[in-house]
MIKELUM-762529 format. One record per residue (C-alpha): z, y, x; residue in one letter. Coordinates in steps of 0.1 Angstrom, whole numbers, padded with zeros to 4 digits, always signed. Layout:
N
ZYXa
...
***
This chain:
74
+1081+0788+1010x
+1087+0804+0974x
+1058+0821+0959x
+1080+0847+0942x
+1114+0864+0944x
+1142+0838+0928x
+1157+0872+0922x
+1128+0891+0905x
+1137+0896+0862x
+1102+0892+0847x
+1121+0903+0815x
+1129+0937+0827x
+1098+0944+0846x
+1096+0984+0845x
+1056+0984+0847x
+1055+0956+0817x
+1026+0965+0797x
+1052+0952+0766x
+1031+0932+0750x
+1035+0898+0767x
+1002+0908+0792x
+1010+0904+0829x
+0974+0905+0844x
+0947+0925+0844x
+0918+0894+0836x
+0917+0856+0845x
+0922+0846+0884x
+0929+0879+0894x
+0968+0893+0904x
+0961+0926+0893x
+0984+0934+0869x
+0976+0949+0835x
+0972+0982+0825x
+0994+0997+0800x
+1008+1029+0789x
+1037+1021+0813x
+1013+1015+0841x
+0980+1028+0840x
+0952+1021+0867x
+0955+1056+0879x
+0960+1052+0916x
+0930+1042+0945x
+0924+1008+0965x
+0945+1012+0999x
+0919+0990+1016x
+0884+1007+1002x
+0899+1039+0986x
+0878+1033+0954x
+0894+1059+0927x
+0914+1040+0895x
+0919+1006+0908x
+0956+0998+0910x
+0982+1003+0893x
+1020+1014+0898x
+1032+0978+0898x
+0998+0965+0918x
+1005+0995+0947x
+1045+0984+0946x
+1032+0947+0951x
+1011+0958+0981x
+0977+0946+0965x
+0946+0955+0969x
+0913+0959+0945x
+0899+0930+0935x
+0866+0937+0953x
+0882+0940+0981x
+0906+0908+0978x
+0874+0889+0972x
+0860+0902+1005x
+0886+0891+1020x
+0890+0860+1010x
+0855+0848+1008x
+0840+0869+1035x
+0813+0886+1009x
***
């Protein structure tokens, strides 16, 4: 089972912040915010306001409050 798409460019990301940054801090998958892609859009687990953005919402994710409930039940 692959943990990403063979097929995915990481080169030509569209919501690259630019600068070499792919995540938003240390051990989470959120990615970063950037011009490109801001953390404009809500949670769609919680609804919390500002916590994705484009590139976390086309991923599916969630916050990271809400990943950490989920996967260590707190």
């Amino acid at each position: 089972m692959a943990f990403y798409d063979d097929d995915y460019d990481f080169d030509d990301d569209p919501f690259d912040a630019g600068d070499g940054t792919r995540f938003a801090r240390s051990g989470s998958a959120l990615r970063a915010a950037s011009k490109r892609n801001p953390r404009n859009l809500p949670c769609g687990t919680c609804g919390r306001p500002n916590m994705l953005t484009p590139a976390d919402k086309h991923r599916g994710y969630q916050c990271d409050i809400c990943a950490r409930q989920a996967e260590q039940g707190w």
